[in-house]
N, C-alpha and C positions, 0 to 999 in steps of 0.2 A: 525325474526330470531336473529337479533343481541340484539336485549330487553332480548330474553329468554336468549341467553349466558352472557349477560349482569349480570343477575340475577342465576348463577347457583351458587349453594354453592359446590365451587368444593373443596376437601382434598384432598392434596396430600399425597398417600400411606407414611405408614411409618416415617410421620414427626409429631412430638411433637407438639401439639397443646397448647401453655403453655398459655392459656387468663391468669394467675395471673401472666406473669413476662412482659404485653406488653410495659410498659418504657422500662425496659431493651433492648426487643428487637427489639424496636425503634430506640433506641441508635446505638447498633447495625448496624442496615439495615443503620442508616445515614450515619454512619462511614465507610463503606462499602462504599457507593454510593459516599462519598467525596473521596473515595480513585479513584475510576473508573471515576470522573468527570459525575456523572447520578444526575438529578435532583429528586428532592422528588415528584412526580408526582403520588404518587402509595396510593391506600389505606394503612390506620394505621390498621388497624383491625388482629388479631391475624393468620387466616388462612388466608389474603390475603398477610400478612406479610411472613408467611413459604413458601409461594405458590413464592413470588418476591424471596426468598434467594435461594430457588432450582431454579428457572432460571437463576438465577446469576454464578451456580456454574458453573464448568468445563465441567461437566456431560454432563449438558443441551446446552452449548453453541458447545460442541462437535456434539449432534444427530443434534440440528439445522443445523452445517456447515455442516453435511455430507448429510443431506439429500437437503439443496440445491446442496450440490454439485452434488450428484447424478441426481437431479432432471435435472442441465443446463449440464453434461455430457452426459445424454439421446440423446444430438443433435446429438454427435458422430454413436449412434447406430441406430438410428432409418432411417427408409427407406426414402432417399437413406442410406443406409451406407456408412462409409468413409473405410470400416473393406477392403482395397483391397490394390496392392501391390501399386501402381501410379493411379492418378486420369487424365491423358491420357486415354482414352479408344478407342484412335483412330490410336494409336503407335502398342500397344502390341495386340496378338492373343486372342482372348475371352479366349479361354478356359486357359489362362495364366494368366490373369486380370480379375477375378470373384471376383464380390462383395459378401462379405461373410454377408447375411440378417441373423439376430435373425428372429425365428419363431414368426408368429402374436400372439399378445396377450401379449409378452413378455415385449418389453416396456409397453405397455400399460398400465399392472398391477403395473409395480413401479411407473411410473409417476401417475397413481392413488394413490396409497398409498403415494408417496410423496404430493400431495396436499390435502388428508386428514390430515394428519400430522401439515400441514398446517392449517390449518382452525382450530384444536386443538390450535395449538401454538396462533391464533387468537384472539378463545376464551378465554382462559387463561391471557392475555394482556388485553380482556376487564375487564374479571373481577380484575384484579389488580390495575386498572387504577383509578385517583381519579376523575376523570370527564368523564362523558357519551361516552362512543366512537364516538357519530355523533359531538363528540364538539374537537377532536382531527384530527388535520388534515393528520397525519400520519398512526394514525388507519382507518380514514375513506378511504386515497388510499390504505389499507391492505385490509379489508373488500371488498373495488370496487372491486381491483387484485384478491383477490379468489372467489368471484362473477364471475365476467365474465371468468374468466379461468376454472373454474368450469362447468360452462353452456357450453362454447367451445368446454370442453373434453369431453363432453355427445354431443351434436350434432356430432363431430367428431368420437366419437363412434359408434354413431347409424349410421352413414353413409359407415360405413369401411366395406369393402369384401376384401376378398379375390381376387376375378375374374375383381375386376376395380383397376384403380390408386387409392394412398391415395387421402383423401380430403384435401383442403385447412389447413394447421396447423400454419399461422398465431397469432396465439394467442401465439404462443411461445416467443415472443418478450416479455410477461410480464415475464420472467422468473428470468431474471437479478434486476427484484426489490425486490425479495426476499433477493437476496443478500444485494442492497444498503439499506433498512433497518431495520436491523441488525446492522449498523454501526453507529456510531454518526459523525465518523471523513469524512465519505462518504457523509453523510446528512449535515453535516456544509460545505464540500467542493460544493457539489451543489449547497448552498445557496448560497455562496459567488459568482457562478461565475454569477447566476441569477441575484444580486445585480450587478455585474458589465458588464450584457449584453448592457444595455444605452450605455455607453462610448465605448463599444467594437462593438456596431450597428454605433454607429457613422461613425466610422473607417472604416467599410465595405463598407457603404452609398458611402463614398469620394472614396473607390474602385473601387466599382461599377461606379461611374457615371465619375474616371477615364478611367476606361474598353470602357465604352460607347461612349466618345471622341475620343479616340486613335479609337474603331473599325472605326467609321464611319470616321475620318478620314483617315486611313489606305484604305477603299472599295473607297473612291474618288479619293486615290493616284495612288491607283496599279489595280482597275477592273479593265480598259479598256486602260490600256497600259501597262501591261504584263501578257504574257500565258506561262503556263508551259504545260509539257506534259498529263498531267491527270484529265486537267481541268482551269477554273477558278483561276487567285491568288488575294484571298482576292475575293471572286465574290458575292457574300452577305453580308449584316450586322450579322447575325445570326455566317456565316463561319467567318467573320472578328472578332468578336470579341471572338468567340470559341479558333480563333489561338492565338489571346492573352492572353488568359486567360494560355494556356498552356504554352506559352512563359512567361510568368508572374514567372511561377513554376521553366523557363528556363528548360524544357523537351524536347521542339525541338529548342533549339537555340544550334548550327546556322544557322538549318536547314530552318526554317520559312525565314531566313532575305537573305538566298544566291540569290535564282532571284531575288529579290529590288537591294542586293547590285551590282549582275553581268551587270543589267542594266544602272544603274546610282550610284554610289560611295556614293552620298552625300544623298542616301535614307536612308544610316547608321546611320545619325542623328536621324532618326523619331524611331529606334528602339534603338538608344543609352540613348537617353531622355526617350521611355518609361522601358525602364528595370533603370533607376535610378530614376524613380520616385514613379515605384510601385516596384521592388522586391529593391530596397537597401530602396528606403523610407518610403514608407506606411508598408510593410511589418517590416520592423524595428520601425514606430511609433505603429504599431498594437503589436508589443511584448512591450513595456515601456507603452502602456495603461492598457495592460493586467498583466505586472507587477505591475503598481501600484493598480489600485482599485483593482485587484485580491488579493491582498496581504492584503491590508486596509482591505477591507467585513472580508476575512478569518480570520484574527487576532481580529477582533471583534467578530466574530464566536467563538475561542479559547478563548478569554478573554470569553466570556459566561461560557466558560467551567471550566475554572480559579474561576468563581465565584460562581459555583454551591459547588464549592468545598468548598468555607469560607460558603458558607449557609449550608451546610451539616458537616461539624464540628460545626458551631455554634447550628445547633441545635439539634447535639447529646448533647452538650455543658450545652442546657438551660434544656434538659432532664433530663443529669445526676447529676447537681445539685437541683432538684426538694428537699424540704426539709424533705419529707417523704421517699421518694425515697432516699434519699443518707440515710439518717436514718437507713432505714430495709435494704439496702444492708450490710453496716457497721456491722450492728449485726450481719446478716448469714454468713458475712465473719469471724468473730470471734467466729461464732459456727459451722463453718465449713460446711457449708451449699450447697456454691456455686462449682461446680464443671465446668467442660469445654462445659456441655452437656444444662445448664439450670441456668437459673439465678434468683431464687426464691425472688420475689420481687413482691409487692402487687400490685394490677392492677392501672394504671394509672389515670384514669379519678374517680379512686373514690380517690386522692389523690389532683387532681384538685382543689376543692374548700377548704381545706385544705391551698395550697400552693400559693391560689388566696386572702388567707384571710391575707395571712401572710405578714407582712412590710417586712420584709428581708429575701431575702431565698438564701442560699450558695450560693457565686460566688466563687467556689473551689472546686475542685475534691482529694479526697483522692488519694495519689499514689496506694494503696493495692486494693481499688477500682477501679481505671482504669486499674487495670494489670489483674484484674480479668475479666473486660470487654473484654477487646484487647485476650483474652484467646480464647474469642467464635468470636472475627472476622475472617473474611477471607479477607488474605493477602498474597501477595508473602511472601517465607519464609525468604528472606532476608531481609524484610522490620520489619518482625516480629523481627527478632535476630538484629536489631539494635536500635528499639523501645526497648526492652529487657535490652540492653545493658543504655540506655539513663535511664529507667524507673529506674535502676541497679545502676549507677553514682547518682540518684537523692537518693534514700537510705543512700548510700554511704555517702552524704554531707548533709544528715538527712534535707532534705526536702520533707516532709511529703503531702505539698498539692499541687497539678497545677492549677492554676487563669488560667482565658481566653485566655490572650493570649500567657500563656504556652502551653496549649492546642491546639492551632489553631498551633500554631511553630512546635509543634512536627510533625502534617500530612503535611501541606502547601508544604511543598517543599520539601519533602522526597522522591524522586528521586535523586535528586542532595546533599540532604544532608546524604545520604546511600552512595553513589559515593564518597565523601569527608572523608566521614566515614570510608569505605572500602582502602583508598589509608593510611588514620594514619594507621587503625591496621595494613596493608600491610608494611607499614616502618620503624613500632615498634614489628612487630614479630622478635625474632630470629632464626636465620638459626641454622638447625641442622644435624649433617653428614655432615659437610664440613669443608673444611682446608681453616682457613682466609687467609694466603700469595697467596693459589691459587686466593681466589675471588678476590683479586686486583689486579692478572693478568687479570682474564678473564672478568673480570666487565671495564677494561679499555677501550677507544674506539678504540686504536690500534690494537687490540686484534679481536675485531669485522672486523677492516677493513682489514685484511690480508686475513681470509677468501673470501672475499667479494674482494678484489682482485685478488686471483689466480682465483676465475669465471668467475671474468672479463677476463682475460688473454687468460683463458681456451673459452673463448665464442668469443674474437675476433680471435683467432687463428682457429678457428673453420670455420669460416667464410671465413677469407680466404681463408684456403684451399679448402672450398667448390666452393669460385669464380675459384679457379684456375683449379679445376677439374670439373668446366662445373654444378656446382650444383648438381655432383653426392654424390650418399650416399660416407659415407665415410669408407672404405675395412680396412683388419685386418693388412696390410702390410705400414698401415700408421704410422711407428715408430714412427714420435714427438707427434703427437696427442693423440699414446695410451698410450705413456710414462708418459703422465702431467698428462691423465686419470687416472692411477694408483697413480700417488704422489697426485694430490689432493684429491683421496679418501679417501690414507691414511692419511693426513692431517687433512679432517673432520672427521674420527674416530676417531683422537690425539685429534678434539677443541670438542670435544661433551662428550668424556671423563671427561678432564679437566672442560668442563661446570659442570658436573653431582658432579667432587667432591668439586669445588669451591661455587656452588649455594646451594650445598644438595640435596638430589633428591627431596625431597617435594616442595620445591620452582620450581625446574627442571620442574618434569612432571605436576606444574602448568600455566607455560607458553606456549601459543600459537605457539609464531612462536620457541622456542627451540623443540616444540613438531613436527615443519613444518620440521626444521633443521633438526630432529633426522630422521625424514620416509625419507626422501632424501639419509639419510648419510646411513641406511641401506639397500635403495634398490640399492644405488652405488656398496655398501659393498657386497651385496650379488650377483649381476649381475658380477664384477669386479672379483669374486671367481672361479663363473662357466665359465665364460668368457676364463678366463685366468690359471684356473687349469690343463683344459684335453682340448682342442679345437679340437680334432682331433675326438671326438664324435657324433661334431655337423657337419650340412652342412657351407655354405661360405655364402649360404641367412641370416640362423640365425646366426651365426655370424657379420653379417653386422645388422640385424634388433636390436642386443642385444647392439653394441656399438653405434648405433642411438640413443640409448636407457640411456645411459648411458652418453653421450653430451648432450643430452636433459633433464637431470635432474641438472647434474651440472648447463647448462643456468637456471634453474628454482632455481636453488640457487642465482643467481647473483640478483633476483628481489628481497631477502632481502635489495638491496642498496637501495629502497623506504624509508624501517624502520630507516635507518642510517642519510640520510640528513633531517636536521631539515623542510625546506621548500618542501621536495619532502612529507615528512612523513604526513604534514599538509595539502598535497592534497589528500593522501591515506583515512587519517583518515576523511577527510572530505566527500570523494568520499563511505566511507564503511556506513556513515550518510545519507549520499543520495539515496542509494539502501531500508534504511529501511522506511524514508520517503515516498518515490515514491511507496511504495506497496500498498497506499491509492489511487495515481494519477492510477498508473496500473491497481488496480480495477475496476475505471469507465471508466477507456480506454478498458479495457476487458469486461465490458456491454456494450459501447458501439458499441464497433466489433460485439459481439452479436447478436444484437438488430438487424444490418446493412447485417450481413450474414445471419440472416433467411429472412429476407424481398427481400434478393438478392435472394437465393433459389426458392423464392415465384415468383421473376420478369424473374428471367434469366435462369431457369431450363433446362436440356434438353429437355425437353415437350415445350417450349418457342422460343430454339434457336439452332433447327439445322444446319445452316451455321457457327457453331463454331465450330464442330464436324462431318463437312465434310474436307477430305483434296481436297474435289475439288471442292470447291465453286468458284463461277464466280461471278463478278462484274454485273452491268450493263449492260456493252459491253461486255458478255459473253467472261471477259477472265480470266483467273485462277487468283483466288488472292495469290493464293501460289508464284507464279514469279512476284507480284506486290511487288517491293522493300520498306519494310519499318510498311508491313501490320502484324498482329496478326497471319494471315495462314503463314507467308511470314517467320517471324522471329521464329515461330515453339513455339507459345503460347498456344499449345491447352490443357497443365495441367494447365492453368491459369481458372477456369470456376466456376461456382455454382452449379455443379452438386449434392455437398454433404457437408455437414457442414466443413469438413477439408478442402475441396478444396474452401470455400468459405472465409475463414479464413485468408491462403494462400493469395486467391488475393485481400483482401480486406489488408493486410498487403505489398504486392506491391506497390498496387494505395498509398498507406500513403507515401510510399517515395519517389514516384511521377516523378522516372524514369519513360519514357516510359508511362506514366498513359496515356495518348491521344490513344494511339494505343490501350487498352483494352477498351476503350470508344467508339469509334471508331467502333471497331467490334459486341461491344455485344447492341452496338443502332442500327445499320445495322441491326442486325441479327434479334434481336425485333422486327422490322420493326415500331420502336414509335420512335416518334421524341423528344419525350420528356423524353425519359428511361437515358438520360443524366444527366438528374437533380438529380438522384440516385448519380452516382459518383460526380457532385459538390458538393451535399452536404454532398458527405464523407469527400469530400478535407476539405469544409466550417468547418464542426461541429470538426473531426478531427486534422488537420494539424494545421490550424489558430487558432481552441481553443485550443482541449485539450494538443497539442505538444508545446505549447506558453504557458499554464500554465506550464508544466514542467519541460522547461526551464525558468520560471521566478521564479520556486522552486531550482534551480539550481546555479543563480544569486542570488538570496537571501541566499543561505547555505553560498554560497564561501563569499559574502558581510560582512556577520554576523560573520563566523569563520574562514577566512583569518587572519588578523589583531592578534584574541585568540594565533591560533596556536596549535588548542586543541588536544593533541593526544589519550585523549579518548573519547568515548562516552557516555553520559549520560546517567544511566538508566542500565546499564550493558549489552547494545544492545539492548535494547526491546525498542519496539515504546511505545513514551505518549507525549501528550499535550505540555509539555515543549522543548520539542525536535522541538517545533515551535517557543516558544515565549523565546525570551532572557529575562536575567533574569533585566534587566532593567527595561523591559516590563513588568514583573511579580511585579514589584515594586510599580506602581499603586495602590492608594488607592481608600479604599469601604465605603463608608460612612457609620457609623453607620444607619442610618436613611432608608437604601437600606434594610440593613439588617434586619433590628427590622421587616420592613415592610412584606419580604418575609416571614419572620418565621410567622407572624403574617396570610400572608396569605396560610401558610398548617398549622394553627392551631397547633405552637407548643408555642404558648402566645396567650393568650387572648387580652390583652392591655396593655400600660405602666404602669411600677410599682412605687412607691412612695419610693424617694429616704427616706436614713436612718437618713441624716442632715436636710431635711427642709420636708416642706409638698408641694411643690411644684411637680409636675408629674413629669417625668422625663423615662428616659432608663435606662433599667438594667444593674447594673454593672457603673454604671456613677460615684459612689462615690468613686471606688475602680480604673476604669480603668485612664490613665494617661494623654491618645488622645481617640478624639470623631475619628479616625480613625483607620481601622485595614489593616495592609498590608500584602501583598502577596510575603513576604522577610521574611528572618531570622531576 
């Protein structure tokens, strides 16, 4: 099966098959893929070349995300359903708390079509690929995953009635790999953390076999010279070191230590020594292990990505100097030939031995010819209008050709050199419609902090009078409060004015937080009208609801004092850095919840565990665990359950924070009646908490580390995630030896072998007589 997809000469509708321009659109696809940090891994060939560019686009990466999304949102609908008012079904009256089921078949058909879709998108990967799919290790877990999910969703079919329960849907756990890959940045993050499970096993190892001291210490101290009422304290090794392990998390402390300490004072020791040995120490060496080799594997991860990038310039680089090749482009651009759609240029490989004969072949690209190139790339459109502009300035100063590593400067760091770029022309535009004496009022910082001080004023005055009135709302007959109400309204209508004709509106409505400023000041403006026009219209509720209303936006003006002090501003800004980073760590924190709530559905179902879904389950000793103080029935947990992908979600999002997490354990092992359904939640805490919450904070420590000291108040890249938003530019600094390079080009067949320099006959690298360093860096 995968031979025959292997081997399909698939066309894609509607796209230009150009076999005469494939330099060109080699070129192209590199520059492209240097732009996105993708390796050259994909067939050169003209239709599997069109076939890579249409998956590349928007389009395509759009139907992919939707239909996995589609596909791991199915969790939500399918039976059980989450489609009900509370996942309690033990509270509320049936006929009030009805699970709302899709009719059969209805899932079913999309999750089919979804993994059809699939298995398409598959094939299409192999055929583009430059090496056999059994030899890639990514397409070969692509291939296993709609293998067996495939077969799964046919047995699970063939098994489905109507008149019985569904059948086991375990197989849903692959579903989240659809997601991770698709990703490169999800794929490098896994690798790294697998490169750093050794040292993070370590750390466990010394956990663990602390755990195991303290228990069995602990069951020699306390079995048999103290009882509490409900049993045993510490009366097993199994129970001793279970209470530790929770006490570790400090979830029943200081609950677990009160009989030791009521007994004897100086048992406080045994639990004062183990809470600072494993939650302040191990626990604290387990995050600085996981900071460092997590960080190290990763940024080697990135660096890969950093260098795909100089191999994918360099060899659009060695393409577009081809000497035939720059040749016949040259021409059809001076007879008007090349348009945006197609780049008529003679095919490649019959140019080959041509270009293979020749001693010298251009190490230079025309400017008229690269702007014609960069014409039919796809790129953000900002990147395009400052390539534009560069390509523009180079006319301008009648430089005519770009050497290599004019070339390689222009892509390399064009993130941050677009951001640098974007702040000149932003300082070198002129304002228009605006009165200069205004903007050196309102551009001053006194001018900013006057507003920003009646909020203040207005937000502690607020406060108090709330302490003084019991924390009630605040009534219409509160004269100081609605008096400053009205003057600071009128006030930021006075600075928003003043901003509009001192800035000009263009510069105005292209700022963020004036734009933040302005919705504040008119819904003051408008609330403050009606409010205080007719009041005799409304009731004394909305009356009160509307000047709530209207204290609470002023306080939400006072959080502009973030933007104002330089060091609050460099935690803001750093803090707005971290939200777009962490959408990578969140992804595989969202597979993994995943993964963890269908398996829980599968173990703790209501089918599994009725004593969680009685309120009158009994112990033991037949007595109610509803009046056992401290228990799951007791504390009134019974929306905490697996009955439905939402409700499993929920509690597997508790247990992460690890309140209370013993008492959910506690009841749904009870209830299982397995002694071992416990190891489900350690290893949420395990894989969870200790990893992935420890990577995220060592992502956290590393942003503030990096860009504390800067002070950066913007962000790179115009908000959008990319590769350098990891690696400082120090790091990016790092040189590539030419010899890396010659090599890879060498091995996707974009050189043959070395060429013979143009001074001696000795062999040599290309470009050796021209270039200045046998190094190319990853710097301006």
């Amino acid at each position: 099966f995968t031979t025959l997809l292997y081997t399909i000469k698939f066309e894609p509708p509607g796209m230009l098959l150009l076999r005469s321009n494939e330099a060109c659109l080699r070129a192209i696809v590199y520059i492209e893929n240097a732009l996105s940090y993708k390796s050259l891994c994909h067939r050169t060939d003209p239709i599997s070349l069109q076939l890579y560019r249409f998956m590349q686009t928007a389009l395509y990466r759009v139907i992919y995300g939707t239909v996995v999304a589609v596909l791991m949102l199915l969790a939500f609908v399918e039976r059980p359903s989450s489609l009900s008012n509370s996942s309690d079904f033990t509270f509320h009256h049936h006929h009030h708390n009805q699970r709302i089921e899709l009719p059969y078949g209805v899932t079913e058909s999309i999750e089919t079509l979804c993994i059809l879709l699939l298995i398409v998108d598959y094939a299409a990967r192999c055929k583009i690929s430059s090496k056999p799919p059994w030899k890639s290790k990514w397409l070969v877990a692509y291939g296993v995953v709609n293998l067996v999910y495939l077969i799964s969703l046919i047995v699970f079919l063939s098994e489905q009635t109507n008149n019985e329960s569904d059948p086991n849907r375990a197989y849903r756990i692959l579903r989240p790999f659809y997601m991770i890959q698709h990703s490169s940045i999800m794929k490098k993050m896994l690798n790294a953390i697998r490169r750093s499970m050794p040292e993070v096993l370590g750390v466990l190892v010394v956990l663990t076999l602390n755990l195991i001291i303290f228990g069995v210490t602990a069951h020699i101290l306390f079995a048999d010279n103290i009882v509490v009422d409900d049993g045993t304290y510490f009366g097993s090794i199994r129970e001793s070191m279970w209470d530790l392990l929770v006490l570790f998390t400090t979830a029943n402390n200081p609950d677990v230590m009160i009989p030791a300490y009521k007994h004897n004072r100086l048992y406080f020791i045994f639990f004062c020594v183990f809470i600072w040995l494993g939650t302040y120490g191990l626990m604290n060496l387990l995050l600085a292990v996981i900071y460092n080799q997590f960080r190290q594997h990763f940024n080697v991860s990135l660096h890969e990505l950093v260098k795909r990038r100089i191999i994918g310039l360099r060899a659009a680089f060695e393409i577009l100097t081809n000497p035939s090749a720059s040749k016949i482009i040259s021409e059809e651009i001076e007879q008007g030939l090349i348009d945006h759609d197609s780049l008529l240029v003679e095919d490649y490989e019959s140019t080959s031995a041509e270009s293979s004969s020749s001693k010298h072949k251009p190490r230079w690209i025309e400017v008229a010819t690269l702007t014609h190139i960069l014409e039919s790339v796809r790129m953000k459109q900002r990147y395009r209008k400052y390539i534009s502009q560069v390509l523009e300035d180079a006319n301008k100063l009648q430089t005519d050709i770009f050497d290599q590593q004019d070339f390689v400067k222009l892509f390399i760091d064009i993130e941050t050199d677009y951001t640098e770029w974007a702040k000149k022309i932003a300082s070198q535009r002129r304002r228009t419609f605006n009165i200069p004496r205004m903007f050196s009022i309102v551009s001053h910082p006194i001018f900013e902090m006057i507003g920003t001080t009646l909020a203040a004023i207005n937000t502690v005055m607020l406060i108090i009078y709330l302490c003084q009135t019991s924390e009630k709302a605040v009534d219409i007959g509160s004269t100081i409060v609605l008096d400053l109400n009205i003057f600071i309204t009128i006030y930021f209508v006075i600075e928003q004015v003043m901003r509009i004709l001192g800035y000009g509106p263009r510069d105005y409505f292209m700022s963020l937080s004036f734009l933040f400023d302005l919705a504040i000041t008119l819904s003051l403006a408008i609330l403050t009208i009606i409010l205080y026009s007719d009041p005799s219209f409304m009731d004394e509720g909305m009356a009160e609801d509307m000047t709530r209303g209207i204290n609470l936006l002023i306080c939400l003006r006072f959080t502009r004092v973030f933007l104002q002090v330089k060091r609050l501003r460099a935690v803001v800004m750093t803090y707005l850095t971290l939200i777009r980073q962490m959408q990578v760590y969140l992804g595989i924190l969202a597979a993994l919840m995943y993964v963890y709530a269908i398996i829980g559905m599968e173990l703790f179902s209501v089918e599994n565990t009725n004593d969680i879904h009685n309120r009158s389950a009994v112990d033991k000793d037949h007595r109610l665990l509803s009046k056992k103080c401290g228990t799951y029935w007791n504390l009134d947990y019974y929306s905490l359950n697996f009955d439905d992908f939402f409700a499993s979600v929920v509690t597997l999002f508790t247990l992460m924070v690890v309140n209370n997490w013993h008492v959910l354990v506690d009841a749904f092992s009870k209830s299982r009646g397995l002694s071992w359904a416990g190891f489900y939640f350690i290893s949420w805490w395990v894989v969870c908490v200790l990893l992935i919450l420890n990577v995220i904070i060592a992502l956290i420590l590393d942003a503030f580390i990096a860009r504390w000291d800067n002070k950066e108040d913007t962000v790179v890249g115009g908000g959008h995630f990319h590769v350098h938003q990891f690696i400082e530019q120090s790091e990016r600094s790092r040189a590539l030896s030419e010899n890396e390079v010659m090599n890879e080009l060498m091995r996707i067949n974009i050189i043959k072998k070395p060429f013979q320099n143009v001074h001696n006959d000795s062999p040599d690298l290309p470009s050796a007589s021209e270039a200045t360093s046998r190094k190319i860096y990853c710097a301006n």
